[in-house]
N, C-alpha and C positions, 0 to 999 in steps of 0.2 A: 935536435934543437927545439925549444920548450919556446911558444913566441908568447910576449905578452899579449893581454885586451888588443892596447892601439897595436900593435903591430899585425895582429890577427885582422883588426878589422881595416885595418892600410892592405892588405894581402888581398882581400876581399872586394875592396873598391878597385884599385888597379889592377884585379886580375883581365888578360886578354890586353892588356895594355902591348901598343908598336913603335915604333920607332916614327911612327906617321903622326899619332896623339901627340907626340910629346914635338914636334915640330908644326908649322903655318898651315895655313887652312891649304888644303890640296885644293887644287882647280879641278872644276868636272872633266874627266878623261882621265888624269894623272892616275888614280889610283886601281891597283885592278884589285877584283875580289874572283875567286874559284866558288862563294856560294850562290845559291839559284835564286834569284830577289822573291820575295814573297807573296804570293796571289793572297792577298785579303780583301780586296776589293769587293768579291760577293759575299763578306759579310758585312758590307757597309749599308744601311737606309739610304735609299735614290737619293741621291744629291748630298749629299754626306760623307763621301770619299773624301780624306783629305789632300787639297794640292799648293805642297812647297811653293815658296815663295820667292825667287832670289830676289834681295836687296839690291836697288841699281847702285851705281858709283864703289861697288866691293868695298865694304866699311875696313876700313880699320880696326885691331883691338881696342884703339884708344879713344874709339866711335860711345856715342850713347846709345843705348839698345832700342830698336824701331818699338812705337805703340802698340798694344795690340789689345782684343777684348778679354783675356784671359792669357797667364802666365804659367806655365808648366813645369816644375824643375822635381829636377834627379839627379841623384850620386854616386851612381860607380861605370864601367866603364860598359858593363852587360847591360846594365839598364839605359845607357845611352846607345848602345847597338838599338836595342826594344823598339826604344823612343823613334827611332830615325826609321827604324823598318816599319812602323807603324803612321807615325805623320808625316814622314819626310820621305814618302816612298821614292825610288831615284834618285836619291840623295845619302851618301854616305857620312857616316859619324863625321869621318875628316874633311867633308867636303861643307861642314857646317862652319860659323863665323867664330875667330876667334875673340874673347871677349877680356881685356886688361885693363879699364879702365880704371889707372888710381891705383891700382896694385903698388907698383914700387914705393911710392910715398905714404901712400893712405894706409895698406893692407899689409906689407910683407912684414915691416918692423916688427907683429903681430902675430905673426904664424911660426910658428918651432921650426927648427933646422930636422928635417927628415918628413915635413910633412908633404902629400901629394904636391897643395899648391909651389911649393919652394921646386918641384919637380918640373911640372909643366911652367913655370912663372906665367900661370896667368888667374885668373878670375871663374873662367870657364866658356863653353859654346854653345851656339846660339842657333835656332833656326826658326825662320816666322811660316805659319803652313796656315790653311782658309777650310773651315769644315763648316757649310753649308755658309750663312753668312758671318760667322762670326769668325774672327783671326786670332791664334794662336803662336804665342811665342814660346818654343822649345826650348829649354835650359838645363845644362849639366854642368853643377857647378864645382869647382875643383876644391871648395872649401868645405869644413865637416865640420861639426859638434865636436868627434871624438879626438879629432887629429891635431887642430892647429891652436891649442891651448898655451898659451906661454903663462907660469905663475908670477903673479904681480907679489909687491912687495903687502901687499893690502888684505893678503890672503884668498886671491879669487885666481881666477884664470880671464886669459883674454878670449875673446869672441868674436872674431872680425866675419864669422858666418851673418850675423845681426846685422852688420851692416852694412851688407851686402845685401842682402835682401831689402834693408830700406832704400837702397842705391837703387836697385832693383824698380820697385813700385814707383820711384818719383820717376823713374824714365819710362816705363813701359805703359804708366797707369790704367792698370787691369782694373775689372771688373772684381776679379777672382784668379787666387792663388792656390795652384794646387800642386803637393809637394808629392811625389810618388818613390818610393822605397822598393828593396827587392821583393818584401813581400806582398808584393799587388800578383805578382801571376799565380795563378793557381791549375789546378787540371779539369777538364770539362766535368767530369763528375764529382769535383768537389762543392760545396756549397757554403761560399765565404760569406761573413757578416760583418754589418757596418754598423755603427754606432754614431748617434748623435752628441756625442761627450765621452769625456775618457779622463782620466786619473795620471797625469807623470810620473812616473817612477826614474829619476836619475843615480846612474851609477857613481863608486866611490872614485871615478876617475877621470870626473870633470865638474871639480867644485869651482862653478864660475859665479858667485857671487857671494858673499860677505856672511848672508845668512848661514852658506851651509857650514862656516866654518864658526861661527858664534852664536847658534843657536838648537840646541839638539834640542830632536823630541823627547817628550816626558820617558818615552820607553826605547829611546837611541842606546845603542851600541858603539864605542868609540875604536874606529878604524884609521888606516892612514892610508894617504896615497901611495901607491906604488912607484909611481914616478920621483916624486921628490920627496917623500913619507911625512911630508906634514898632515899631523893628527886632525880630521875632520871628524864628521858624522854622520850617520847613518842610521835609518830607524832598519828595525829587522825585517819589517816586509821586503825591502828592497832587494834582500836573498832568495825573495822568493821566486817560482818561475811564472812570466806573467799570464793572465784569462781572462776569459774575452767576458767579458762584461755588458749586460744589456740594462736601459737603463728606461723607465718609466716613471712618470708626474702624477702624483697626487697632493689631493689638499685637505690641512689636517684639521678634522672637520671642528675644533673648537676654535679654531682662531685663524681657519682662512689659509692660513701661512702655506705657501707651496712647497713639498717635500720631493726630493729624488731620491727613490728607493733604485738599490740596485743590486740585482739580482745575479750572484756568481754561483761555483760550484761547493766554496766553503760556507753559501748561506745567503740570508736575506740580511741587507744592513739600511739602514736610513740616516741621509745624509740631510744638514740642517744650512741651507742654500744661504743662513748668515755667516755661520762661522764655518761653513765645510768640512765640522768633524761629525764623524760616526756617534 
């Protein structure tokens, strides 16, 4: 069996998925686990250990999400194990808040039939944790970029991830949003890097807005979706496999203008911070 993109990357988010995920929030005790909770404690800074929160009155799904100083969300079902074994220490993925607010009316009309959220029918789960003085809201949300696209008559795809997020911010109002993906773990002797700015590169199977279907680059390639094979485009970089890019400021000494050159392994290029072409 040959899976496509989205079904590969559905595979991927709900792997490890139970029969506990896809039902209400377990009460603490209810659930038993066989592995051994994780001592990270001694690598925490004195007072810096994070400690869960429970919410008094047990919120409902159809609760607004408690305030907090910073917002934390992730997408699949391992990274939400991570998340809970790291901030929510004594607290299991399932023992976190189920979150629905607005789903059936506002969200589902919007999400494809086979996507995660149609599975779990909800929004996603929630847990508030305290590291040193600031509070932290834990989020794993059941919505994607790649999954819950439905194609409009207009030529785009829907995006009910967008507004979920802005759902998001006006209830919790964070300080700071911070979105965490699989590949945030790495092995103690690797040596990852970060970057101040980055470049999107969107794949041919989620044209969610008008442009990408009525305006190709000068040097596009004309593709179609897989899903429903209407002809889009593509520039041909986006075949390409992506690198990590570091990215330094100068200024171009005849006229001041500030330049971001950025430095890969195919070369030096200078990017012009009005029009953002090479």
């Amino acid at each position: 069996m040959i899976l496509s993109d989205r079904d590969l990357a559905k595979h991927v988010i709900e792997a490890g998925t139970s029969l506990l995920d896809l039902g209400p929030r377990v009460a603490g005790g209810e659930e038993a686990s066989s592995a051994a909770p994780l001592e990270l404690h001694q690598h925490w800074p004195a007072g810096l250990k994070p400690s869960p929160i429970a919410l008094p009155g047990n919120p409902t799904p159809f609760d607004a999400l408690p305030k907090a100083d910073y917002l934390v969300v992730t997408w699949t079902v391992a990274e939400l194990e991570a998340l809970a074994a790291v901030f929510t220490p004594g607290v299991s993925r399932n023992q976190w808040y189920r979150y629905a607010r607005g789903f059936e009316k506002k969200y589902l009309p919007f999400i494809r039939e086979g996507a995660p959220a149609r599975t779990t029918r909800r929004l996603g789960s929630y847990y508030l944790t305290k590291i040193g003085d600031a509070s932290v809201l834990c989020f794993k949300s059941e919505l994607h970029l790649n999954q819950d696209g439905i194609m409009q008559p207009q030529g785009y795809a829907t995006l009910p991830v967008k507004d979920l997020f802005k759902q998001m911010i006006a209830e919790v109002q964070p300080k700071l949003v911070i979105t965490v993906g699989t590949a945030g773990a790495t092995y103690p002797d690797h040596q990852p890097t970060a970057s101040r700015s980055s470049r999107r590169r969107p794949t041919t199977t989620r044209p969610t807005r008008p442009t990408s279907l009525s305006r190709p680059a000068p040097s596009a390639r004309r593709v179609s979706c897989y899903a429903c094979k209407t002809t889009i485009w593509s520039s041909p970089r986006s075949a390409r496999p992506p690198v990590i890019t570091r990215t330094t400021r100068r200024r171009c000494p005849a006229s001041g203008t500030g330049l971001r050159f950025a430095s890969t392994e195919v070369g030096r290029r200078r990017t012009c911070p009005r029009t953002s072409q090479f």
